[in-house]
C-alpha positions in Angstrom: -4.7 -75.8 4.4 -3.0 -77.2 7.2 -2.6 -75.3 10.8 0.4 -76.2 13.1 1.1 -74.7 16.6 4.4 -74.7 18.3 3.2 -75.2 22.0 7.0 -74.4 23.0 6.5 -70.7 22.3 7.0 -68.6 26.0 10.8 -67.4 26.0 12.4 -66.1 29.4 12.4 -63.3 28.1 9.1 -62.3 27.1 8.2 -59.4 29.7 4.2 -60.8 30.0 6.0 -63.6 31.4 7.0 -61.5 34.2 4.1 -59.8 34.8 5.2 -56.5 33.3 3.6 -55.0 30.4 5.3 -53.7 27.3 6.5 -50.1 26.7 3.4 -48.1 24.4 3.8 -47.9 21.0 5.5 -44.7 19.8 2.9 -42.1 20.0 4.1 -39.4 17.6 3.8 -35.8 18.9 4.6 -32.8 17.5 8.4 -32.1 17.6 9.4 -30.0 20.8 10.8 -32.7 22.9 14.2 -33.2 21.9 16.0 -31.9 25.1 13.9 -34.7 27.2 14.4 -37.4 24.6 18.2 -36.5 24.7 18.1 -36.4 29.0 16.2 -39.6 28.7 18.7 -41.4 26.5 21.5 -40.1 28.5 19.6 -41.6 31.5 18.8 -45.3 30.0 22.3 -45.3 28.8 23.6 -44.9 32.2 20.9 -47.1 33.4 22.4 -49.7 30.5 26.4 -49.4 32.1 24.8 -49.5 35.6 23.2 -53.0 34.8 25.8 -54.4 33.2 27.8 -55.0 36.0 25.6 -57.6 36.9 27.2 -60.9 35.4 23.9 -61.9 34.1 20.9 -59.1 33.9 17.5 -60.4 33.7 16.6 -60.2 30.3 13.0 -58.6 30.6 15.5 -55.5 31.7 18.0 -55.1 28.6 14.9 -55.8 26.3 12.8 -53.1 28.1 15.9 -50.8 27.6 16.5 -51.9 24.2 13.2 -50.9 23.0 13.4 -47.5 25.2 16.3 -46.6 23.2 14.8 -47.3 19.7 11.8 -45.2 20.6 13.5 -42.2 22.0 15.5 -42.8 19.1 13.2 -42.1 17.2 11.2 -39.4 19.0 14.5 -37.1 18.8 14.2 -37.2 14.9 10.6 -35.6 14.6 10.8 -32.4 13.5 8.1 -32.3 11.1 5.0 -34.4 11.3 1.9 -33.5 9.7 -1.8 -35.4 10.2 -4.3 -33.1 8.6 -7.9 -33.5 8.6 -8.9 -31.7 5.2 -12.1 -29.6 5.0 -12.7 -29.4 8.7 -12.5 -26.5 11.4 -12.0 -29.3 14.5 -9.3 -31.6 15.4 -9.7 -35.6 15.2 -7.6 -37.8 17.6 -7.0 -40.8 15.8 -5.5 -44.3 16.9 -2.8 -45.0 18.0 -1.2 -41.0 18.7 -2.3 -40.0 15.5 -3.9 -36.1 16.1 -5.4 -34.7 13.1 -5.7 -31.4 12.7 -8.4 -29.5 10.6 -7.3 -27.0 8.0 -9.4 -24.3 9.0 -8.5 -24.1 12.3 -6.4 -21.0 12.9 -3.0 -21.1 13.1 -1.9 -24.3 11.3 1.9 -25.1 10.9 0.9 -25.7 6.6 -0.4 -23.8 3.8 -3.5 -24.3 2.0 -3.4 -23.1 -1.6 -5.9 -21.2 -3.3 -8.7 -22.1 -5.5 -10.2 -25.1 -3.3 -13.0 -25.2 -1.2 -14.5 -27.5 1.7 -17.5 -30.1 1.6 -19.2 -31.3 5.0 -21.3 -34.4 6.2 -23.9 -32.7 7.8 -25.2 -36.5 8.9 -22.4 -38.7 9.1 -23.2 -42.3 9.7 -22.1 -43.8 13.2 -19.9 -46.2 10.7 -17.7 -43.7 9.5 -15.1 -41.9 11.1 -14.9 -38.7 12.0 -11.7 -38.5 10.0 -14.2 -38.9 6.3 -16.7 -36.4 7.3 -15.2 -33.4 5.5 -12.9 -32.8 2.6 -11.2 -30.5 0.3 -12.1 -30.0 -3.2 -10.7 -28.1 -5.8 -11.4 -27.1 -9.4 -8.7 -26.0 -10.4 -4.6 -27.0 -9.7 -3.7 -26.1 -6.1 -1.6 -27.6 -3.8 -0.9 -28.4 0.3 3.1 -26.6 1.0 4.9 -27.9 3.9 8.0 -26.2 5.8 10.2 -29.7 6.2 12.7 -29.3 9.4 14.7 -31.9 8.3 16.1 -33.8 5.6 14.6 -37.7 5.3 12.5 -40.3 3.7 8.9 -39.5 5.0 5.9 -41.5 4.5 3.3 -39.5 3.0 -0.7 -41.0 3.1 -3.3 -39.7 1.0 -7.1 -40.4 2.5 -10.1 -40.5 0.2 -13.5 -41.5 0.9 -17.0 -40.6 -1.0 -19.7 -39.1 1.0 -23.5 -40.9 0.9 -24.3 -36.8 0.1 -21.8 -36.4 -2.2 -21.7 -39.4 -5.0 -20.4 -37.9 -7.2 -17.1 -37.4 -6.0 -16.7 -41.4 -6.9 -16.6 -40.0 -11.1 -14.0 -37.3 -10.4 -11.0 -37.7 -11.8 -7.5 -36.1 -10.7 -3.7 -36.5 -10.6 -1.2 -36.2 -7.4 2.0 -34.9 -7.9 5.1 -34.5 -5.3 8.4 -34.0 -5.4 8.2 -33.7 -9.5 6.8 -37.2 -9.1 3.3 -38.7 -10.2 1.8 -40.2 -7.0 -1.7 -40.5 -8.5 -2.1 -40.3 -12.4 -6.1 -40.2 -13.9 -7.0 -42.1 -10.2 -10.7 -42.2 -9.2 -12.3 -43.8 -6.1 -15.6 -45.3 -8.4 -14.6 -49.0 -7.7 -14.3 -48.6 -3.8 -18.0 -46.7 -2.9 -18.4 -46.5 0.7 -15.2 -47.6 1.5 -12.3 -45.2 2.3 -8.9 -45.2 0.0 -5.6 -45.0 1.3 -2.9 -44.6 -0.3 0.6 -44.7 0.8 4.2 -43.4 -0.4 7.7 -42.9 0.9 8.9 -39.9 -0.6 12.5 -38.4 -0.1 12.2 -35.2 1.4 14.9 -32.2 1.8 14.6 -29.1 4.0 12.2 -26.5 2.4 9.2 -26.1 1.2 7.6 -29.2 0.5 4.3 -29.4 -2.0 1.7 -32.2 -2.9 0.0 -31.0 -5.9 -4.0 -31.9 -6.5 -4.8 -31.5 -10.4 -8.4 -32.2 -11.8 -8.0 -33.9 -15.4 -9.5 -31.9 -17.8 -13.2 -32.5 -18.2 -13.4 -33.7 -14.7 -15.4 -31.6 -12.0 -13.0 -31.7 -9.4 -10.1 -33.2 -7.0 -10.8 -34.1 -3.5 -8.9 -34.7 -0.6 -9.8 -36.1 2.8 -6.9 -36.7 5.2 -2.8 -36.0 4.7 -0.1 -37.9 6.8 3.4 -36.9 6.3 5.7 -37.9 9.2 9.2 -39.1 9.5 10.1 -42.7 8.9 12.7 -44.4 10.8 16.3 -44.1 10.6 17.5 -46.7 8.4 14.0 -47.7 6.9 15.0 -47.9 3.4 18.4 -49.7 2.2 20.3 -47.8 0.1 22.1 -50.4 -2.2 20.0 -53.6 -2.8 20.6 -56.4 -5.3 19.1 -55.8 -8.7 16.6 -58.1 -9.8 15.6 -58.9 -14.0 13.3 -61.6 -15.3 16.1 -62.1 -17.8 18.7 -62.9 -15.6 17.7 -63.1 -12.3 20.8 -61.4 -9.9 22.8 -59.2 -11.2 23.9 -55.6 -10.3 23.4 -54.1 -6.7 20.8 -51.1 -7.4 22.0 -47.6 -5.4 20.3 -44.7 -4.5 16.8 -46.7 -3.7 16.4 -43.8 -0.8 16.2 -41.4 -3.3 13.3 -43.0 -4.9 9.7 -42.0 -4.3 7.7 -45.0 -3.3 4.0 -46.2 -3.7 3.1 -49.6 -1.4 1.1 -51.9 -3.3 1.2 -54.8 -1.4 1.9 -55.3 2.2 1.2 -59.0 3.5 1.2 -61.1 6.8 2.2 -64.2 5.5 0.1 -67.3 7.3 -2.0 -64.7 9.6 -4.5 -61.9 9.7 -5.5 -58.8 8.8 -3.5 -56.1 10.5 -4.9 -52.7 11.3 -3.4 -49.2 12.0 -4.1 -50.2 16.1 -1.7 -52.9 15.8 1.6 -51.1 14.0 3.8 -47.9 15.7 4.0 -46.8 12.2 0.3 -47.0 11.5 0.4 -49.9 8.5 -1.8 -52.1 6.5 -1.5 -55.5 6.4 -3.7 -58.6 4.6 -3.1 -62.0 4.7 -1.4 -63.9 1.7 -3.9 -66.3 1.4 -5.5 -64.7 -2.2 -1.9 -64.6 -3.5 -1.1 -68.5 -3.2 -0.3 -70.1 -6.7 -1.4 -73.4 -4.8 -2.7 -73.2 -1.0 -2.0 -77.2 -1.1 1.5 -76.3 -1.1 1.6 -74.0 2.0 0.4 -74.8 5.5 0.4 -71.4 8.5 2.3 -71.6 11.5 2.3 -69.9 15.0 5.1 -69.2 16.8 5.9 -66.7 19.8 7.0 -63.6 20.2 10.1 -62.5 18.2 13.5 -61.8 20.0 14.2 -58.8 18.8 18.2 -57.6 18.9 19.5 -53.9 19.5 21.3 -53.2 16.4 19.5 -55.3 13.7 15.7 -55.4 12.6 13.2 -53.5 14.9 9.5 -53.0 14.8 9.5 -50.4 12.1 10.5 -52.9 9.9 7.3 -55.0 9.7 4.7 -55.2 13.3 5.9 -57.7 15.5 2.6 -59.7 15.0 4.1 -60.2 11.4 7.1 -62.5 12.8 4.8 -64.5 15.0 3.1 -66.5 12.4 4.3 -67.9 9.0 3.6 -70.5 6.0 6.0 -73.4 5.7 5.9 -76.4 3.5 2.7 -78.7 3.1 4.1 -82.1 4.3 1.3 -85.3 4.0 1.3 -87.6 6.6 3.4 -89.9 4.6 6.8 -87.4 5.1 6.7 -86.4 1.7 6.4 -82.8 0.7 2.8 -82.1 -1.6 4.9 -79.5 -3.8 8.4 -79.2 -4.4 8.0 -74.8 -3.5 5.3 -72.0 -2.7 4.4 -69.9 -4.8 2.5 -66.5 -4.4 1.9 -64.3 -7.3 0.7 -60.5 -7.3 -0.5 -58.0 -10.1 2.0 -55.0 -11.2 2.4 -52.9 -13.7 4.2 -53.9 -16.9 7.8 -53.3 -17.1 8.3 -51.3 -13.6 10.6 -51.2 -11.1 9.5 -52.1 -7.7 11.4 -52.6 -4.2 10.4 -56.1 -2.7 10.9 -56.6 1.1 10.6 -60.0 2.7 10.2 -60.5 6.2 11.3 -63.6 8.0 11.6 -65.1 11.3 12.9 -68.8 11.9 9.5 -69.8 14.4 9.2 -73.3 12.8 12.6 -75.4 13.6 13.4 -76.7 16.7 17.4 -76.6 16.4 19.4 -73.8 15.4 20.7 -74.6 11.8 17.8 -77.1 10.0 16.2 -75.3 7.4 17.9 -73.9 4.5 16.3 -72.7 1.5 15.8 -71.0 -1.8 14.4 -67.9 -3.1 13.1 -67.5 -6.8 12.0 -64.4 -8.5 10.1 -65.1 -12.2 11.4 -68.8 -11.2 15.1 -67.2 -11.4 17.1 -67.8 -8.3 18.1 -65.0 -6.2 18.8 -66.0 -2.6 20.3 -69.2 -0.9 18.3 -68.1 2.8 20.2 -69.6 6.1 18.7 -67.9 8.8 21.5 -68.9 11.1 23.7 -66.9 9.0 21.7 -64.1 10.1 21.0 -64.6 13.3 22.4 -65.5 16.6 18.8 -67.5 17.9 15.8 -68.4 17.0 12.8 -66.1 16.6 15.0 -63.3 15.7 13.5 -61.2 13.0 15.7 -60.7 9.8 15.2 -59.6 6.2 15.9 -59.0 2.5 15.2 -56.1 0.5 15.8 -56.3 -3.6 15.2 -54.2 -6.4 13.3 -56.1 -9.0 12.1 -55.3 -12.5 9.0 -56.8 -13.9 8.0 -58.0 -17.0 5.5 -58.1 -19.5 3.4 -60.7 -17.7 1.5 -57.6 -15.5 2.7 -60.1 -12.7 5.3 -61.1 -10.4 5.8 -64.5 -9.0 8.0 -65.1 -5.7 8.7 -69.0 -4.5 10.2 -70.5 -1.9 11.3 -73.8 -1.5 13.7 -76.2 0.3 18.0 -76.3 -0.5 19.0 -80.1 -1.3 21.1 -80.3 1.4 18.8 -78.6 4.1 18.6 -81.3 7.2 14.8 -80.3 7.2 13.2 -79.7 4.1 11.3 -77.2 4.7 11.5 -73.6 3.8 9.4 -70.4 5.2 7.9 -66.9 5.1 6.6 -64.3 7.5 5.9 -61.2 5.3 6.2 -59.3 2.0 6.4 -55.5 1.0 6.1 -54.6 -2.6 6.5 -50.9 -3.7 6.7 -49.7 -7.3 8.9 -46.5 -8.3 7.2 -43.8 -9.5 7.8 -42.1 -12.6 8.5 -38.5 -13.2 5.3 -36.2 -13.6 5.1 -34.4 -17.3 2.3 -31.8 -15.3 4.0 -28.5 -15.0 3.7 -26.1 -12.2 4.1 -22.4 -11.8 7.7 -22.3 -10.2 8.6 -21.6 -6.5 9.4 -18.2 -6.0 13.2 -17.7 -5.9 14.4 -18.8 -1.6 16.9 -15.3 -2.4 14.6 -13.1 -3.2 11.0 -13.1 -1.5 11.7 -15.8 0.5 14.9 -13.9 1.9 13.4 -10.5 2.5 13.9 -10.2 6.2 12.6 -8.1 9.0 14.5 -5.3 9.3 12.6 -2.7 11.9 13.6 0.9 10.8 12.4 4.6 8.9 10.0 2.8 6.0 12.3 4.4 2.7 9.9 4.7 -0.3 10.8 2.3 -3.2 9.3 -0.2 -5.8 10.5 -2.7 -3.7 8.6 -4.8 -1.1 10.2 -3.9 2.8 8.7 -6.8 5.4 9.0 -5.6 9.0 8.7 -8.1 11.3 8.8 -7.5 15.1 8.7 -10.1 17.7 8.1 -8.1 21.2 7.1 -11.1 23.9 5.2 -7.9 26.8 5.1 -8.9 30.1 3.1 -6.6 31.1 2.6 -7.8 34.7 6.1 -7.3 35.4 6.6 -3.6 34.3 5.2 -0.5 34.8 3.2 1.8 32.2 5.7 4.8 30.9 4.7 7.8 29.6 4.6 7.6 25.6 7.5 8.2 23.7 7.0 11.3 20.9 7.8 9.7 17.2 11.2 11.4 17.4 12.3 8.3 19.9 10.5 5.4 18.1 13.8 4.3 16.3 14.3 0.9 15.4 17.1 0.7 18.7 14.3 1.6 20.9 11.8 -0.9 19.8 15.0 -3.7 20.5 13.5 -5.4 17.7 15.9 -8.5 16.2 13.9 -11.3 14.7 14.4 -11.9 11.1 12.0 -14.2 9.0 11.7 -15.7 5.7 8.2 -14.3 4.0 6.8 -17.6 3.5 6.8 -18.7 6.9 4.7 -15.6 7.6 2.3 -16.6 5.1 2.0 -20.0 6.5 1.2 -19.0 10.1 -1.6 -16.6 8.5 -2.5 -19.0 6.2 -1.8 -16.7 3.2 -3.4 -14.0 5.2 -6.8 -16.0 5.1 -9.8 -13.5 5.8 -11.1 -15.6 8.2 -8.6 -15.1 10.8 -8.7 -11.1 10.4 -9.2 -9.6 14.0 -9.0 -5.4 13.0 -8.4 -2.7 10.3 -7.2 0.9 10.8 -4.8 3.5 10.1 -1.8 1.3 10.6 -3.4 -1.4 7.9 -4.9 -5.0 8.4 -4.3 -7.0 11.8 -4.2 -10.6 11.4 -4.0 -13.3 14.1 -1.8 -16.1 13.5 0.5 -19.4 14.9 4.0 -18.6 14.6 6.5 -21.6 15.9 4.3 -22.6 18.6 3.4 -18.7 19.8 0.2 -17.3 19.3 1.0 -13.9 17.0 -0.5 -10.2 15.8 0.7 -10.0 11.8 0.0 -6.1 10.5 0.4 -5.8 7.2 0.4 -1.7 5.9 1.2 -0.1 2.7 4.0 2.5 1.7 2.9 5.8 2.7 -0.2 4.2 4.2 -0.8 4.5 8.0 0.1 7.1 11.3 3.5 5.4 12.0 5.6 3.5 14.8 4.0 5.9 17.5 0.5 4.8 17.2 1.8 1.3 16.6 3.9 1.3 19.8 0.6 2.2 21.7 -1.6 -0.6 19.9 1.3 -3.1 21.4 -0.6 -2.6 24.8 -3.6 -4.2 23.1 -2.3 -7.5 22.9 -0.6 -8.8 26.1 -0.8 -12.5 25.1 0.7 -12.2 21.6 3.9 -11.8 20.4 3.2 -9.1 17.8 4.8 -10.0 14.4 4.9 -6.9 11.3 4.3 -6.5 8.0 4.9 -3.7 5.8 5.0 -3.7 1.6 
């Protein structure tokens, strides 16, 4: 295969070239920043007008500011990230802002369902991270439940890896399910031993309670579980009305609604380079190179270009990692001028009559003049595109893409060419990258439904005389006690303890109660008495005392008011059924 470098590859404005070094990547944290992202937008955009008045700003500057905006952007839409390190009672900083969290720590923002329990590498091996050293198991149907802040498409990774200590986790067999989709059906990690599993979906995701499901297959010992990531994608990520794609036909019908549709990546490929890792991505990707996917490798030769111009308002980062637009595969020309094979080819394995969303990255690197290469796009040898990247561009290196909806056929695989347009001034055609992700079907497992949002979910605090009843009463009180700022007073007799004098107003769905105690886990019981069980909990960020007490049960607000005292650093949360 032939290599070709374009030595003409530094751009003005390329900030190395000026000595200053690129913003970070996006390092997502968890979501209590959205006044200071909103304060530092305002700020760049007045920085933006204030520049502007130069007739012609250095463009190091705009780009810096262009790419401060998409991050912050993106920043003020986190409100529910989640990077879970199953099994494990310690926290794992991964690469790259990734900051896994065990599930046994105390007061975690999700809920761990029952009838699972935990499985530990007491001698991990240097090799393997500390991310694969524990995991979940369960023998029986349980789930992980997520309070979602915000409506979105999320990307949602599932982690698996087999033990040395624990083989036979690699015969297990199990199902995921999410959203009422299958994510996983029958799956087993036997094929990959040693080697962790990831696999990764986009899953539309609307505010609520949010459940991925882990069922054992009958006959199986168990379902296992490693590491979760569910985070926010970008805005925009996912087009929502493509061109439809058949084997039949080729083009026909746009496709809408493709962001309602959950997601599984199979493919995700740097076409002409490397292997991309999590380290080199904001968004934490996969990539391989497409050099096992040629139909002919004599057809295709790799390329290297320079860095891509990105431009505010079309394709960003998110998209596909800039070190995707910086190489490519163009046609294989012998000396004699004359192309070796009239298109490339690359062909990849999918399931039988599916529907999958195709993605291909592109970034004109190769020419030298601004409208040379036009060129073709075929699907199952159908044609689909006529591709003029000056149509979609302003300059060269300027990232652009196209995103169809294509059904496959009974073949088991998809074939995508390339090749040049008759009347192209260079005959030549290229391709940077290529994302292929099949729709998921509908799961046939059925689970025990939600309880009803109006009715457990609903029951609010409501501090007052507890009236007997068959009905569950949930008494929440959120008291913050500064106790260094006021002075002790005499205790009030149980005649004054009304509801007004406590100046108790917080009202909470149940569920989130059971989340910050983690179903009112036994582990992270601190005290029993008269007044019931005392749990210690996370609640929204605030360290919390939850007292659960039955009807009838306990000596009543006055010796509660005086057990307040005992907790100066909490805000002290109720329970009563």
């Amino acid at each position: 295969m032939e290599v070709r470098f374009k030595l003409t590859t530094l751009r003005r404005s390329n900030p190395s070239h000026f000595g200053i070094k690129q913003p970070p990547s996006i390092a997502v944290e968890p979501p209590r920043r959205n006044n200071a992202v909103a304060e530092a937008l305002a700020k760049i955009a007045d920085l933006s007008d204030r520049i502007a008045i130069f007739e012609e700003p250095p463009p190091v500057i705009v780009k810096l500011l262009d790419k401060a905006k998409l991050s912050l952007s993106w920043l003020a839409r986190l409100h529910a990230e989640y990077f879970i390190n199953n099994g494990s009672n310690s926290y794992f900083n991964g690469n790259n802002g990734r900051n896994f969290v065990g599930d046994r720590c105390s007061g975690v923002y999700f809920f761990v369902g029952q009838g699972s329990s935990t499985v530990q590498d007491r001698s991990p091996s240097a090799d393997v991270s500390p991310l694969y050293w524990s995991a979940r198991t369960y023998r029986q149907p349980s789930f992980y439940e997520f309070t979602m802040k915000e409506s979105g498409t999320y990307f949602v990774r599932l982690h698996f890896f087999v033990p040395s200590f624990s083989t036979n986790l690699a015969s297990d067999i199990f199902s995921v399910v999410a959203s009422e989709s299958s994510l996983l059906s029958n799956f087993s990690v036997k094929n990959n031993p040693g080697l962790p599993v990831i696999r990764e979906f986009l899953v539309n995701v609307r505010v609520g309670r949010f459940r991925i499901h882990f069922v054992p297959i009958e006959g199986s010992n168990l379902a296992f579980i490693n590491a979760i990531e569910v985070f926010l994608s970008p805005e925009k990520f996912i087009n929502d009305n493509v061109p439809l794609i058949t084997p039949a036909v080729g083009r026909g019908n746009s496709f809408d609604r493709l962001q309602s549709q959950v997601l599984h990546t199979l493919y995700r490929i740097n076409v002409g380079g490397s292997i991309l890792t999590p380290e080199n991505d904001v968004l934490w990707r996969n990539l391989i190179p497409d050099d096992g996917f040629l139909f002919n490798p004599r057809a295709a030769s790799s390329f290297f270009g320079g860095e891509p111009e990105y431009q505010l308002g079309n394709v960003t980062e998110y998209i596909a990692p800039s070190p995707v637009y910086r190489t490519a595969q163009e046609m294989n020309v012998e000396e004699s001028g004359q192309l070796n094979l009239s298109n490339i080819t690359r062909s990849f394995n999918v399931s039988k009559s599916s529907r999958h969303s195709v993605r291909l990255q592109l970034c004109e690197i190769i020419a030298d003049s601004f409208d040379s290469i036009v060129f073709n796009l075929s699907i199952y040898n159908k044609f689909v595109q006529r591709i003029s990247p000056y149509e979609q561009t302003v300059q060269l290196a300027t990232p652009f893409y196209f995103n169809f909806v294509v059904d496959s056929d009974e073949s088991g695989t998809m074939n995508i060419s390339i090749g040049p347009w008759s009347d192209s001034q260079d005959q030549n055609a290229f391709l940077n990258g290529i994302e292929i992700m099949e729709f998921m079907k509908k799961s046939n497992i059925v689970f025990p439904a939600k309880k009803p949002a109006s009715k457990r979910s609903n029951l609010f605090a409501i501090v007052g005389s507890v009236v007997g009843g068959a009905f569950v009463i949930i008494l929440i009180v959120a008291v913050l006690v500064v106790l260094k700022c006021r002075k002790a007073k005499p205790i009030q007799s149980s005649a004054n303890m009304s509801p007004s004098n406590l100046n108790l107003a917080l009202r909470i769905p149940y569920y989130e109660i059971e989340q910050s105690t983690k179903n009112f886990d036994s582990s992270l019981l601190i005290g029993e008495g008269g007044f019931g069980k005392v749990y210690e909990g996370l609640f929204h960020g605030k360290k919390v005392v939850v007292k659960r007490s039955e009807l009838g049960h306990g000596q009543g607000l006055l010796n509660f008011r005086q057990r307040l005292l005992s907790f100066p650093e909490f805000a002290i949360v109720i329970l009563f059924h």
